[in-house]
C-alpha positions as MATLAB code, in Angstrom:
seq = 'XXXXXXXXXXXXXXXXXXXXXXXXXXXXXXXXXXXXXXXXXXXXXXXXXXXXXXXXXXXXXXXXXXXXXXXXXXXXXXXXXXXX';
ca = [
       0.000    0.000    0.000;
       1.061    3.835   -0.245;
      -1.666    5.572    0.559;
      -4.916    6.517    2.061;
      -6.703    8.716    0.646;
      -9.862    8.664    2.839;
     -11.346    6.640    5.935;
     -15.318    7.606    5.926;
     -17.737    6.084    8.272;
     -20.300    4.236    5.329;
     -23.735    5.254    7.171;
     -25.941    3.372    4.369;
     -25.791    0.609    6.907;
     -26.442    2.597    9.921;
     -30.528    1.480    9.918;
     -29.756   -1.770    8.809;
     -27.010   -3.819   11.422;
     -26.638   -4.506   14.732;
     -25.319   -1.146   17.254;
     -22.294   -2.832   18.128;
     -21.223   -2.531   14.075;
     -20.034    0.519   12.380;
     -18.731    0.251    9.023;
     -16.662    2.708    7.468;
     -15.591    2.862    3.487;
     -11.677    3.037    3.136;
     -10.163    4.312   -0.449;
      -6.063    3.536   -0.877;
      -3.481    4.030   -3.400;
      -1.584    0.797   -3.921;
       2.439    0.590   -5.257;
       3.906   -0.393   -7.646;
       1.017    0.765  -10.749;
      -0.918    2.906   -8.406;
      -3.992    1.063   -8.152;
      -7.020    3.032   -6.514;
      -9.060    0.680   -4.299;
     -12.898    1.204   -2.147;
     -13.029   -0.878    0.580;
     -15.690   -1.040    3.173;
     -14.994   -2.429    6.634;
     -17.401   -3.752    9.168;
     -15.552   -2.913   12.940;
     -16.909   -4.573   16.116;
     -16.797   -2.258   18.479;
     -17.321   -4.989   21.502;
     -13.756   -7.423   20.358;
     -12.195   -4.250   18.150;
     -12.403   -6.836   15.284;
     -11.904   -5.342   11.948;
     -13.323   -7.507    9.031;
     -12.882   -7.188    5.128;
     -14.729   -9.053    2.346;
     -13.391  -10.035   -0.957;
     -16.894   -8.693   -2.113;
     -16.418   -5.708   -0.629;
     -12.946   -4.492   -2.577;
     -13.521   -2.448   -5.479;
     -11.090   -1.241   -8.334;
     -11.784    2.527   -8.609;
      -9.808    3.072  -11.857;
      -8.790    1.291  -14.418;
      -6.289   -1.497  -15.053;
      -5.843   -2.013  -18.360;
      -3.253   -4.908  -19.232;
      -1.553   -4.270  -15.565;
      -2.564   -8.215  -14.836;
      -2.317   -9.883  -17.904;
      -0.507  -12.421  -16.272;
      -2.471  -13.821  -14.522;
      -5.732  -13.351  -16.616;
      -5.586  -17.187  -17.577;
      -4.614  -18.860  -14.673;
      -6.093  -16.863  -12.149;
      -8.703  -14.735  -12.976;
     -10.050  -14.211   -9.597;
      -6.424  -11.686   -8.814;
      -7.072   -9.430  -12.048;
      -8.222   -6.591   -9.723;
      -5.666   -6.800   -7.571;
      -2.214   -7.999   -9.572;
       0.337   -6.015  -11.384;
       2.451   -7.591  -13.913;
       5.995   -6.880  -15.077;
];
């Protein structure tokens, strides 16, 4: 990772979970090819568990060929890979 850009609390969920959840969306900057990621984050505030899912990573701009080596044998890393 390099950087991050912004740590929001995601209140779209704030109606909709338990009280002891609060979910915030994280956007980073990734080295080397400075990859731009959304993440949201679900934190427990009772064990100060922090969970991520895969679902919830999203490419925020574009990736062209950046993981063409892996497109055939392992599609499921083209958001997150880097070839070079």
């Amino acid at each position: 990772m390099q950087t991050v850009t912004s740590i929001k609390k995601d209140e779209r969920y704030d109606d909709k979970i338990p009280s002891d959840y609060l979910y915030y969306q994280v956007t980073l900057e990734t080295s080397p090819g400075q990859g731009m990621f959304e993440i949201t984050t679900s934190f427990h505030m009772k064990s100060g568990n922090v969970s991520i899912e895969n679902e919830s990573v999203s490419r925020i701009n574009r990736y062209n060929d950046d993981p063409a080596c892996v497109a055939g044998t392992h599609p499921e890393l083209l958001y997150y890979c880097v070839c070079f």
